[in-house]
C-alpha positions as CSV (number, residue, x, y, z in Angstrom):
1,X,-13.4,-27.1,-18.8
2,X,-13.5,-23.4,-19.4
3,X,-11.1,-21.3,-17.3
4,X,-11.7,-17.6,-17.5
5,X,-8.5,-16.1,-16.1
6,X,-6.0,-14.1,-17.6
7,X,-3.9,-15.2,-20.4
8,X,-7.2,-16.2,-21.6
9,X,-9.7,-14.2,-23.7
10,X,-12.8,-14.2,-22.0
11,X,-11.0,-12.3,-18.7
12,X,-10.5,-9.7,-21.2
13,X,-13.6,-9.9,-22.8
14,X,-15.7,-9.6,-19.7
15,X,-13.5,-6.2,-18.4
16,X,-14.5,-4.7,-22.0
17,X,-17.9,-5.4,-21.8
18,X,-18.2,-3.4,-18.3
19,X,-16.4,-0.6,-19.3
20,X,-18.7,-0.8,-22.3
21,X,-21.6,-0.6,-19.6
22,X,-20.6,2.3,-18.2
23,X,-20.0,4.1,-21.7
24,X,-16.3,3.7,-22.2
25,X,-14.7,1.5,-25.1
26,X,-11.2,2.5,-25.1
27,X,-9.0,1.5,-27.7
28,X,-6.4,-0.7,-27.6
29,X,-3.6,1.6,-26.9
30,X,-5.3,3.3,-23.9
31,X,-4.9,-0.5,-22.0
32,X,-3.1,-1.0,-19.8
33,X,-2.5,-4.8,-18.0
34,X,-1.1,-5.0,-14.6
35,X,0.1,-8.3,-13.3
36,X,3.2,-10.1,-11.9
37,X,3.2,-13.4,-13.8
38,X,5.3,-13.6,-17.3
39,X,3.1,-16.6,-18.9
40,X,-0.3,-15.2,-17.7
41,X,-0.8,-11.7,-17.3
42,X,2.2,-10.6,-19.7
43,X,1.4,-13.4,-22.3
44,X,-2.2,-12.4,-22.0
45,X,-1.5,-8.6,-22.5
46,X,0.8,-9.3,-25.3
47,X,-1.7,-11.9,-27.3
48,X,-4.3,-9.0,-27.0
49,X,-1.8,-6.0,-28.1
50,X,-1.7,-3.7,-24.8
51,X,0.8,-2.8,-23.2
52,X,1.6,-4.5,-19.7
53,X,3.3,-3.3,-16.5
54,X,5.0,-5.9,-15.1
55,X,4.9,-6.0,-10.7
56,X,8.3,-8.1,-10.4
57,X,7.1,-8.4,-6.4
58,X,8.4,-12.2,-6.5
59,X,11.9,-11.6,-7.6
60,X,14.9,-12.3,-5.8
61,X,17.8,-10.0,-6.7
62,X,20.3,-12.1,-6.2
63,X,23.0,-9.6,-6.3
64,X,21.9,-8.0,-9.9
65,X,19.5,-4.9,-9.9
66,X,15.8,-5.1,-11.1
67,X,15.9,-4.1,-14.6
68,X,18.5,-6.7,-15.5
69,X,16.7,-9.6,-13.1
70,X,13.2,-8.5,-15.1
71,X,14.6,-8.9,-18.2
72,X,16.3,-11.8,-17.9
73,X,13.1,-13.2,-16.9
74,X,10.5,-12.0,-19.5
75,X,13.2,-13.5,-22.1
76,X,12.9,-16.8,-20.2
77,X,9.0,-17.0,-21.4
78,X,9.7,-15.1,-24.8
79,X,7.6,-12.7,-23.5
80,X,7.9,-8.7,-23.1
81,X,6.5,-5.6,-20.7
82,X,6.2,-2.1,-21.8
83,X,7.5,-1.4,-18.2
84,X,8.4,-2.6,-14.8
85,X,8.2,-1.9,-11.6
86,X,9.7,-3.7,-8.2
87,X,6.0,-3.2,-6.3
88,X,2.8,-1.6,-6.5
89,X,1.7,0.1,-3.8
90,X,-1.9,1.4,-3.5
């Protein structure tokens, strides 16, 4: 069984080659991964070497404030976000 999603590399692979398509190849410090799942989309960002923005959209604030509640979090899964944000909102 192959899955193609994020933390795995073929997801990753598949958004190079289009921007390759369309005559971008950006290096790897000009990525940027967007997602709010710790194991997947952080993990996946992290085992490629971009930086991620973690969407904390699911968190509960139970009495703490964001920063604290997404950090505790990402150090649950050993894993780590350049930055954070509460929502994304096109």
């Amino acid at each position: 069984m192959v899955y193609p999603g994020k933390p795995h590399d073929p997801i990753y692979d598949l958004a190079l080659a289009r921007l390759s398509e369309i005559g971008l190849v950006p290096a790897a410090e000009r990525i940027l991964c967007i997602g709010d799942s710790p194991a997947t989309d952080m993990g996946g960002a992290r085992r490629r070497g971009y930086d991620g923005l973690y969407v904390g959209t699911g968190l509960s604030l139970h009495g703490g404030d964001f920063s604290t509640e997404v950090a505790d979090l990402l150090a649950e899964y050993g894993i780590e976000a350049k930055w954070a944000m509460p929502a994304l909102t096109w």
